[in-house]
N, C-alpha and C positions, 0 to 999 in steps of 0.2 A: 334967748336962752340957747346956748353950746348944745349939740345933742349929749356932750357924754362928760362928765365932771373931769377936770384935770387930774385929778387924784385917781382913777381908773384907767388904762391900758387897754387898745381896743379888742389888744386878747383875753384879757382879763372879763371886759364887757360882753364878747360873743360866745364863749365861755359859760357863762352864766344863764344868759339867753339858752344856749345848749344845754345844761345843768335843768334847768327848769324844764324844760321839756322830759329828758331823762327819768328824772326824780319822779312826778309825777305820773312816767307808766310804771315804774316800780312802786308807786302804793296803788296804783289802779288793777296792775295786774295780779299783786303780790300779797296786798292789804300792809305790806311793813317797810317800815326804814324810809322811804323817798323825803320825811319829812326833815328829819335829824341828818340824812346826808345833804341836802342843799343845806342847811344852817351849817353845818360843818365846812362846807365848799366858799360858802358865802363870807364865813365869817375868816377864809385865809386868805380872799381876793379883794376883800369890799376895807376902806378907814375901818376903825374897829367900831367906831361911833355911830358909821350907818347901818350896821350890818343887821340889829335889833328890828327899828323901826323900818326898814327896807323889808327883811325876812316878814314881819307883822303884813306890812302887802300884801304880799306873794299868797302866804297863808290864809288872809281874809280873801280874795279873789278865790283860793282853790275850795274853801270848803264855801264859801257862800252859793257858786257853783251847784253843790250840793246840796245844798239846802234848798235851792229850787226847784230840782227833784222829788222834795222829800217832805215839802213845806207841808202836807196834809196828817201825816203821822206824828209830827214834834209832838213831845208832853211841854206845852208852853209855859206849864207852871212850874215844871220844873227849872227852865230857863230863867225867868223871873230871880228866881229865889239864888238864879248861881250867877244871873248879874247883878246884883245887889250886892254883893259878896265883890265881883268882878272889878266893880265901881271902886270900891274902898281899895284892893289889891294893887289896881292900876295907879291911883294916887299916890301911894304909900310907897311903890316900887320908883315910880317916876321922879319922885324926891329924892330918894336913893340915890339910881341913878346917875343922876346929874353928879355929886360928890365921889362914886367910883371912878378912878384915874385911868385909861385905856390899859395901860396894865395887869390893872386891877382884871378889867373886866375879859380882858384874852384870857385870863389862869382861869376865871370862876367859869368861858366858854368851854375852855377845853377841857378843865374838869366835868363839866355836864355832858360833855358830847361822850365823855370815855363810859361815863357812868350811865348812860344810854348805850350804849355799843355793848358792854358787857355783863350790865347788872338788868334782874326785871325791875319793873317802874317800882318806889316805894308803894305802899300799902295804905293810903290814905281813906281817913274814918269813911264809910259808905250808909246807905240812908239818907231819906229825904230832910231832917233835921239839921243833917252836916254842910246841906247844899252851899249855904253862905258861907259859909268858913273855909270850903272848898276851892269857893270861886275867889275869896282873899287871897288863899296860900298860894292857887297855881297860877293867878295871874300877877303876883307880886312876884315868883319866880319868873312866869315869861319876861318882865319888863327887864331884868337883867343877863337870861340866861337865853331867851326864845323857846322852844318848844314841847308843851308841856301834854300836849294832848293824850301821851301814853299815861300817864299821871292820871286826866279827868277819866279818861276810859276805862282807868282798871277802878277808877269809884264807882262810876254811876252803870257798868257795865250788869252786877247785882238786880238790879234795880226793872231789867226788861227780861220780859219774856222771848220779844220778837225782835229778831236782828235790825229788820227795816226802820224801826220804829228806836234800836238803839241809836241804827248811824245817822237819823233825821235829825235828832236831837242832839247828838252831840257835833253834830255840822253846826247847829243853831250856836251851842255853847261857846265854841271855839269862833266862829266867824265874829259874836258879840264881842269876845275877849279881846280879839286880835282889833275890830275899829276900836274901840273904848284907849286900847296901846297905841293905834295910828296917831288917835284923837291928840291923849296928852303927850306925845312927840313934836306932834304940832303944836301945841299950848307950849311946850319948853324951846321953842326955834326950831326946831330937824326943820330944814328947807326942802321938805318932798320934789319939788316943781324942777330939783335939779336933778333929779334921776324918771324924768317923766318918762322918758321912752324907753328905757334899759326896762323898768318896770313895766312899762304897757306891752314889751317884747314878751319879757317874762312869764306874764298872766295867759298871752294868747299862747306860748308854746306849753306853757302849764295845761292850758288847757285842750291842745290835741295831745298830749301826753294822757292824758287822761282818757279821753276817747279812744285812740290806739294803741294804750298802753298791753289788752289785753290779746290784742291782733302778733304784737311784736314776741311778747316775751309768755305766750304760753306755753311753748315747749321747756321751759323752766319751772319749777320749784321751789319756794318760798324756803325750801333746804340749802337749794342749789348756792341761789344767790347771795343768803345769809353774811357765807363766811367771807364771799367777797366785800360787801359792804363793812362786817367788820374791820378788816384790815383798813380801806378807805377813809373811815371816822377814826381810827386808830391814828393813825398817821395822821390826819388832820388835827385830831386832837392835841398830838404830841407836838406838834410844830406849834401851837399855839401858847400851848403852857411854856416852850423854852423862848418863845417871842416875848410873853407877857414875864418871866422871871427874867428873862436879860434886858427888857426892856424896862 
């Protein structure tokens, strides 16, 4: 196996490697944005085809991370009930999917990435009754759009009293979503094994990003950097929707 797909640029490939590092001290320092900017980043350098189940990696590696940490606080039943839900959404999307035309699917990214950059997440039903139906909707959006976590967080956010015990859990939720999307990427073909090391890069600089995200960037503000990033996903976004309508 080639280290790095013909289809990627080895600027384009170290780039990314750098982006994943980046990204991830920006939600470690900041708590926001690092997720939605690497799928933003991702989705302008990577086929449009891989950008999904490649980003689903990334994602599953950074919060399973986390959930290692945290593994003794999860509400486990509440996981349960939001992958069962999960199950059905990844199916349902993965089907999808495959009949979305690469065009298709750059307008519906860049639409979501704008609509993340400048609107708060939708208002989805909360309570422990809604969990299934939860785990349907927003993991049937991840399979076409990627990242949905400000979504599951503004549900089940109600739900805790104790911060520790929010973020254990929803590391759990999101790390299950994201294999369940590895899973049937791999049932539909995606050939992972060809981005093995662009991804093993990504996950180890993801993951001193995370360790020294808060060492780098405390003299900043979750004010500060905000509007930077908007502009970033802005433009990202906007190049994508005129790629997928001209394309």
């Amino acid at each position: 196996t080639q280290w790095m797909p013909d289809s990627l640029s080895a600027l384009a490939f170290w780039s990314l490697v750098f982006v994943s590092y980046l990204t991830s001290a920006i939600t470690a320092a900041l708590g926001i944005g690092g997720g939605a900017t690497l799928l933003a980043i991702m989705a302008n350098l990577l086929p449009v085809s891989a950008v999904i189940p490649l980003h689903g990696v990334v994602q599953f590696g950074s919060n399973i991370g986390r959930l290692s940490l945290l593994f003794r606080v999860v509400d486990w039943q509440l996981v349960v009930w939001f992958s069962i839900g999960s199950l059905i959404g990844s199916m349902v999307g993965a089907g999808a999917y495959a009949y979305i035309p690469p065009a298709g699917l750059q307008i519906a990214m860049g639409a979501f990435i704008l609509y993340s950059a400048w609107l708060p997440p939708i208002k989805l039903p909360s309570g422990r009754k809604f969990l299934s139906m939860l785990g349907v909707v927003t993991s049937f959006i991840s399979m076409i759009v990627g990242g949905v976590a400000p979504l599951v967080f503004t549900a089940i956010k109600p739900m805790f009293a104790e911060r520790t015990a929010l973020v254990g859990t929803m590391a759990a939720l999101i790390s299950g979503q994201q294999l369940l999307k590895v899973m049937f990427f791999g049932f539909f073909g995606f050939v992972f094994t060809d981005w093995y090391l662009m991804l093993a890069l990504m996950l180890f600089t993801g993951y001193l990003g995370t360790l020294t995200g808060r060492i780098f960037l405390e003299r900043f503000t979750a004010e500060q950097v905000q509007p930077i990033l908007k502009v970033v996903l802005t433009v990202m976004a906007l190049r994508l929707l005129y790629m997928g309508v001209v394309g």
